[in-house]
VEXBAZA-390544 format. One record per residue (C-alpha): residue number from 1; residue in one letter; chain; x, y, z. Coordinates in Angstrom, 1 decimal. Layout:
! residues N
seq; type; mol; px; py; pz
NUM; a; A; X; Y; Z
...
***
This chain:
! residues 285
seq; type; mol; px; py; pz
1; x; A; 10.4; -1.7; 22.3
2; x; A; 7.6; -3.9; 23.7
3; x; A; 5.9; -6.2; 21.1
4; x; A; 3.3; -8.6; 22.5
5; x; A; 5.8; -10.4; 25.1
6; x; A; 8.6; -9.8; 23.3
7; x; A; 11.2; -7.1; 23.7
8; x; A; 12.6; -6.2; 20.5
9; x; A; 15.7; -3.7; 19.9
10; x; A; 17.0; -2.6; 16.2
11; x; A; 21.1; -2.3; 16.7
12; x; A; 22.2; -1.0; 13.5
13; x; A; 26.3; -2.6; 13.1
14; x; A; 27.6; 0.3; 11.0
15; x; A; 26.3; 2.7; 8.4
16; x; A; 27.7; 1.9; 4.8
17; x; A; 27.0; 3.2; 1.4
18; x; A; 25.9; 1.8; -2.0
19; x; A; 25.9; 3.1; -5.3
20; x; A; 22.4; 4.5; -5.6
21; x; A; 21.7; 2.7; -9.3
22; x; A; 22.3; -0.4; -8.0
23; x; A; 20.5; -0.2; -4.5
24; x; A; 17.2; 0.7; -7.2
25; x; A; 17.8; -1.4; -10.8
26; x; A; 15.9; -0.2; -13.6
27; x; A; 14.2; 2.7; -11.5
28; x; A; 15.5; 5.9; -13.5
29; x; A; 18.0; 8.0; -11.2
30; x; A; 15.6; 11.3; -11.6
31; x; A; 12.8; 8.8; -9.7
32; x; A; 15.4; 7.1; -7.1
33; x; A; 17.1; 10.4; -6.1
34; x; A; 13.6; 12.3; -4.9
35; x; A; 13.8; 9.5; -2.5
36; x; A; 17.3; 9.0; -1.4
37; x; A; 20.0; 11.5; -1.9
38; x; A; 23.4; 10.3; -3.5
39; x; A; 26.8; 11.6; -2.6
40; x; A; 29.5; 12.7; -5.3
41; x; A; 30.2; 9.0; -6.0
42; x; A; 26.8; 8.2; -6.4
43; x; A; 26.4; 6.1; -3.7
44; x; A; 23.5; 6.3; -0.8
45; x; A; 23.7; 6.1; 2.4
46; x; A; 22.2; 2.9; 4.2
47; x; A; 22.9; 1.1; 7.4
48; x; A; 22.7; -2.1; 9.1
49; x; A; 19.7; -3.1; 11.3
50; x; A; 20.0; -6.5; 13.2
51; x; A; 17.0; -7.5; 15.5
52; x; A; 17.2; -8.5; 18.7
53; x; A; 14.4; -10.4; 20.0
54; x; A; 14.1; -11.5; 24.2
55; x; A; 11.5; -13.6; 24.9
56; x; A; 10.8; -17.6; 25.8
57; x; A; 13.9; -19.5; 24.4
58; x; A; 15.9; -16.4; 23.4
59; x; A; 17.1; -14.0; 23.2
60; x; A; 17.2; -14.4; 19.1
61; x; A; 19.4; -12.0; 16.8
62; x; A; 18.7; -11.7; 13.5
63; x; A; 21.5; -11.2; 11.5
64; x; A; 25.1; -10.0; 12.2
65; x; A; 26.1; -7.3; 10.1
66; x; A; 29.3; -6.9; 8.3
67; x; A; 31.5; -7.5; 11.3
68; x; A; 35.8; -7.3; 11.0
69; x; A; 36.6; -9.0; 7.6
70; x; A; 36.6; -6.3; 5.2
71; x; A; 40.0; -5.3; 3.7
72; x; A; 40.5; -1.5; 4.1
73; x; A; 40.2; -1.0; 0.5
74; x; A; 36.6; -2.4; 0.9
75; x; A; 36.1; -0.1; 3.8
76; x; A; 36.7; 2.8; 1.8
77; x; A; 34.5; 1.5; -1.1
78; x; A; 31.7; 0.7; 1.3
79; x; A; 32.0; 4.4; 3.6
80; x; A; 32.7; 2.3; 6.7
81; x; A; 33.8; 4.7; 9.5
82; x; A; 36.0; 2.4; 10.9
83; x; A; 35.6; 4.5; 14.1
84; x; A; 32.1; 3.5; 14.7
85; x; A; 30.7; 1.6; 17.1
86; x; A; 29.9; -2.0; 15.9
87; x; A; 27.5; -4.6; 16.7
88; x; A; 28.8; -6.2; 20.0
89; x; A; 29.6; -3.2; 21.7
90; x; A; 25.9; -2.3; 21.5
91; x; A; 24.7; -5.6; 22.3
92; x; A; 27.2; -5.6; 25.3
93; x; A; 25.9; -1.8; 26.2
94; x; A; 22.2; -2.8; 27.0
95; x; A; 23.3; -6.2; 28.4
96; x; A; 23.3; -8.6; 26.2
97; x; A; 26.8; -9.8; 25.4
98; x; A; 27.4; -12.2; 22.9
99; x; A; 27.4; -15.2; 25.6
100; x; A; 24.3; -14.4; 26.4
101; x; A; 22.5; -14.8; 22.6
102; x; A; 20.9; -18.2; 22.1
103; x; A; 19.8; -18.0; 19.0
104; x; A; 21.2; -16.6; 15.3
105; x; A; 18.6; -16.3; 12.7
106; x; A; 20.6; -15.5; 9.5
107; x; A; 18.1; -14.3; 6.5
108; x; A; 21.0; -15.2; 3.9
109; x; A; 25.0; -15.0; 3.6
110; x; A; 25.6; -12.0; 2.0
111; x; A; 28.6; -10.4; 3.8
112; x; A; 26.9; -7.7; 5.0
113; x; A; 24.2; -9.5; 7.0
114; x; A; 26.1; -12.5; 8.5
115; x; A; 29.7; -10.9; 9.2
116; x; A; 29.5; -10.7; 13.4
117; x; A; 28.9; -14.7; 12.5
118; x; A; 32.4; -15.3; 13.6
119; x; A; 35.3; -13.0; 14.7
120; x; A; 39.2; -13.5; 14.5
121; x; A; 40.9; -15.8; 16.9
122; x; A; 44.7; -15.8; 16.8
123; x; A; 46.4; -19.1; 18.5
124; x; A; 50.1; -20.2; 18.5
125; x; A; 50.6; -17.2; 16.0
126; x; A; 47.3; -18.6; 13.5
127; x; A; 44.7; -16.7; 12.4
128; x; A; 41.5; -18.4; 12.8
129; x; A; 37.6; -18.0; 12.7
130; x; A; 35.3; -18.7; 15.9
131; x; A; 32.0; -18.4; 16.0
132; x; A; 31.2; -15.1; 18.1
133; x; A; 28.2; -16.1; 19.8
134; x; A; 29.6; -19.6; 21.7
135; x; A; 25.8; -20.4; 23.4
136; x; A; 23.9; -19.8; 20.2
137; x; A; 22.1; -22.1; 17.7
138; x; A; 22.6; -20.4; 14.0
139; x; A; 19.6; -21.0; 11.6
140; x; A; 20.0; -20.9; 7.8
141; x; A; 17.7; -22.5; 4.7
142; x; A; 19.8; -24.8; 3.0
143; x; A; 19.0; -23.4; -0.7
144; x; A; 21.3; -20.4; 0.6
145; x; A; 23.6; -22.4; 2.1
146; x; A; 24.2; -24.3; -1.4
147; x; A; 23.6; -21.1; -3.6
148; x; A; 26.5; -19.5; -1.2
149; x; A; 29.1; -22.7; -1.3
150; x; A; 28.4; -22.3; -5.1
151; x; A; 28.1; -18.5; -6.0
152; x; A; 28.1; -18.1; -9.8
153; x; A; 30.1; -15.1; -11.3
154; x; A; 27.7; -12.7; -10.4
155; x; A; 27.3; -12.9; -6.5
156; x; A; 30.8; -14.8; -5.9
157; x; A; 32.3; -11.4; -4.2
158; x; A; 28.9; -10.9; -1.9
159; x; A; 29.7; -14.5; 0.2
160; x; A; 32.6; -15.5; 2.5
161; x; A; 32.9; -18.6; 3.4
162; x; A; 34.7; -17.6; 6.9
163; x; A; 31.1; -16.0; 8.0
164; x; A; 29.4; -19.9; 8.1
165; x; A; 32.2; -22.7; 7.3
166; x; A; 33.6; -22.0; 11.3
167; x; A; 29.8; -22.4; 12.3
168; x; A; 29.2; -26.2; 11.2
169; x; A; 33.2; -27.0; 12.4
170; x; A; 31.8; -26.2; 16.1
171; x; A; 28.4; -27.9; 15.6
172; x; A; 26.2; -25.1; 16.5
173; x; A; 24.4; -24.9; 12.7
174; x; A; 20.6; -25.8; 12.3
175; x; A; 19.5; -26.3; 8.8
176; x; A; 16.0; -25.9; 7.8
177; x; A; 13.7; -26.3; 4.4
178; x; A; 10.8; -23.7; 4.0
179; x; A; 10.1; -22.5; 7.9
180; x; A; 11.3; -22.3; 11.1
181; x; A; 10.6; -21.2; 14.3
182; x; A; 13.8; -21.1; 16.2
183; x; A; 11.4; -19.4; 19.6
184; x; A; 7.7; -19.5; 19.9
185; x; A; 6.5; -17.0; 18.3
186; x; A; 9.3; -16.3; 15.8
187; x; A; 8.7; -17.9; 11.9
188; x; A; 11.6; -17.3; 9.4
189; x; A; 9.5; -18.4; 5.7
190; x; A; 12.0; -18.7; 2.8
191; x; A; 11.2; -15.6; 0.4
192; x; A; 13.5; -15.9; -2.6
193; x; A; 14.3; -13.7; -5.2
194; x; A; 17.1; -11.5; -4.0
195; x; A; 18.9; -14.6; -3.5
196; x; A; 18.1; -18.2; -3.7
197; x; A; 17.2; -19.2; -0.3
198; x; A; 16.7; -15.7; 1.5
199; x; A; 13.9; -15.8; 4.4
200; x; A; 12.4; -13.0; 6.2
201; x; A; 11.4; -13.0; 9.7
202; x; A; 7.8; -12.7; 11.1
203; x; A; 7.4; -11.9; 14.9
204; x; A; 3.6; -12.7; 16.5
205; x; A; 3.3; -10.0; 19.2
206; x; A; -0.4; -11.5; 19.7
207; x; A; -2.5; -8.4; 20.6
208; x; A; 0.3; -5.9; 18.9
209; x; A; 0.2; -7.8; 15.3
210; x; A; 2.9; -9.1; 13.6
211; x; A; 6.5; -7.2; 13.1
212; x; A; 7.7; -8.6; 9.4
213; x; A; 11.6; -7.9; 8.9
214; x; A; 11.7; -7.7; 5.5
215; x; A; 15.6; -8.0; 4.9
216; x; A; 16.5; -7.3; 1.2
217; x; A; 12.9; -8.4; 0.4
218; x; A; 12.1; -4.8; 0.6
219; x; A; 15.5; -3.5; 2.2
220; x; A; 14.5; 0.7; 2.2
221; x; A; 10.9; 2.2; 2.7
222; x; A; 11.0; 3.1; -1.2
223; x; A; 11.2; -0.4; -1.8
224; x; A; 7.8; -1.2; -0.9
225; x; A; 6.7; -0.4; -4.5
226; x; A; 6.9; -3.7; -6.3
227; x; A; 8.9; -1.9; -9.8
228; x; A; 11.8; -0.8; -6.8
229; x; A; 13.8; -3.9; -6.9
230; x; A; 17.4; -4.1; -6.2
231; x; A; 20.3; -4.7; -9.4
232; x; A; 21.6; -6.6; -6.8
233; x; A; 18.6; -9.5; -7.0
234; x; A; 19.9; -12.4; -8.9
235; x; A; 15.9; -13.4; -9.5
236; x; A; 14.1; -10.0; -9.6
237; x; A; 11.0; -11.4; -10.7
238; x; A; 10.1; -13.1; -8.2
239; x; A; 11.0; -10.8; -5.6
240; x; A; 8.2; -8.8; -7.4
241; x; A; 6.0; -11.4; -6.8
242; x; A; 6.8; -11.9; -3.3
243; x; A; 6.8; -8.6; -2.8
244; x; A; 3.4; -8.5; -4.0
245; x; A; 2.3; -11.6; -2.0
246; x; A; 3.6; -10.5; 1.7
247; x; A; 2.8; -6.9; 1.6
248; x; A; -0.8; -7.4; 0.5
249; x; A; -1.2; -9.4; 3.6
250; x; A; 1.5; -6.7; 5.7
251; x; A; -1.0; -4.2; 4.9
252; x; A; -4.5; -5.8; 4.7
253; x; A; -3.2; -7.5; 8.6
254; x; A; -1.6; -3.6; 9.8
255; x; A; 1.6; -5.8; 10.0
256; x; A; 4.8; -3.3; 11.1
257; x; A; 7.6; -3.8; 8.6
258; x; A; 11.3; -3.4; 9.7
259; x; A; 13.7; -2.0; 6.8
260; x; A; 16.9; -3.4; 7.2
261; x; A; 18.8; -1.0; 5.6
262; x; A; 17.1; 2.2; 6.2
263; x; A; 19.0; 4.8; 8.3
264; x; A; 15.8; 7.1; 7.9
265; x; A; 13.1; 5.0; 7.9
266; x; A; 14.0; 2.0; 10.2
267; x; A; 10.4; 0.9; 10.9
268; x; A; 6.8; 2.0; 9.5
269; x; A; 3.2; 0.5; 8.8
270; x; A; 2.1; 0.5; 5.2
271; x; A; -0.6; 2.5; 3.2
272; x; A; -2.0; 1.9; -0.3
273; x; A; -2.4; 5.1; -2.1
274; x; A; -4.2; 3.3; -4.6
275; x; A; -4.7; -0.2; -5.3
276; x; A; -2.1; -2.0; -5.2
277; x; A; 0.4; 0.8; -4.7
278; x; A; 2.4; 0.8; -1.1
279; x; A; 4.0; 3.4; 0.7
280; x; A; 5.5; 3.3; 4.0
281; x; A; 4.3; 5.2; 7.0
282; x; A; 7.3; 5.8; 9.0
283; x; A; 7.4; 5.0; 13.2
284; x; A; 9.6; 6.0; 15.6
285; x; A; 12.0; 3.4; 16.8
***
């Protein structure tokens, strides 16, 4: 897709599932279910979107999926086909191997959106963790960096130190505070709330608007409705208030808004039935 001068792709690393409750908090299941439908186990169906920018400096991926390090156990708990095609073989398929990326834009360290970060590397019969893209600058706010090297009891399980720890051993790790912009034309802003450090990523395509990849922010089209947070979010409140904050401006700007998650509604612009009250208008990839 052509964005301004940027080509953008959306290369989804697997599909996965979540337990439906959690993926919606305090939203009642009679609500949630209209919108998503859950299988036996109560889970939903969701996937794993990482952008791929190409333009001056790049290209740029954002996020990496949930790449090789879960334990069949969590495979089965998560609906991984273990079959499916993953990350890098896309990326390879419309020429952009993993030498080729130059820079890694990681919205936080939850496992599921920084696990292509590194890949296994056996040598003189040891196991070890190298990062997978060997040309490539990784970016990461350095709240979620210390919220990750210190997860409380809550989100401990979500973070794996073998998706980032590799990354700073070879010197290819750029810490920021509030913003970046790791390209022209590429900001990642710190929005917090579904962790403590967690940025989205806003892409100026100029004529075309900006393209706002909302991560867990707003990770499913339902979620643009402020109430739809995530039992996942360790500060739901203010994810409500960013929420509030960056899709006023998505829609008052005609901003398109990426849902990371969404295997049905990857992309769409957003319309305010009433004030104050989102939906999303959904757009072909």
């Amino acid at each position: 897709m052509r964005w301004g001068r940027f080509e953008f792709h959306l290369i989804a690393d697997t599909e996965f599932r979540l337990d439906g409750g959690a993926m919606f908090g305090v939203i009642p299941k009679v609500m949630w279910e209209r919108a998503r439908t859950p299988d036996s186990a109560n889970r939903i169906r969701m996937t794993t979107h990482c952008w791929l920018i190409v333009g001056e400096g790049g290209p740029v991926l954002v996020d990496t999926g949930i790449g090789e390090k879960l334990s069949e156990k969590a495979m089965a708990q998560f609906g991984v086909d273990p079959e499916s095609p993953r990350l890098l073989d896309k990326l390879e398929s419309i020429g952009y191997p993993a030498e080729s990326i130059r820079h890694v834009v990681l919205t936080h360290l939850h496992f599921d959106h920084c696990g292509w970060n590194t890949r296994r590397h056996v040598a003189d019969g040891e196991e070890h963790w190298v990062p997978t893209f060997p040309q490539a600058t990784y970016w990461l706010h350095r709240t979620e960096l210390e919220a990750a090297r210190s997860p409380n009891a809550r989100d401990r399980a979500s973070y794996d130190s073998r998706n980032w720890e590799p990354l700073f051993a070879a010197g290819q790790v750029e810490i920021f505070e509030e913003s970046a912009e790791p390209i022209p034309g590429l900001r990642v802003v710190a929005a917090p709330g579904h962790t403590a450090g967690m940025c989205i990523a806003l892409l100026d395509g100029e004529a075309d608007g900006t393209a706002a990849f909302w991560t867990d922010l707003v990770p499913m089209a339902p979620h643009v409705a402020t109430p739809w947070v995530m039992g996942y979010d360790l500060y739901p409140v203010t994810t409500m208030a960013n929420k509030e904050r960056w899709l006023r401006k998505a829609h008052r700007e005609g901003w398109l808004s990426i849902f990371q998650h969404d295997p049905e509604v990857p992309m769409g612009r957003l319309n305010e039935r009433r004030p104050g009250r989102f939906e999303a208008v959904p757009l072909a990839p």
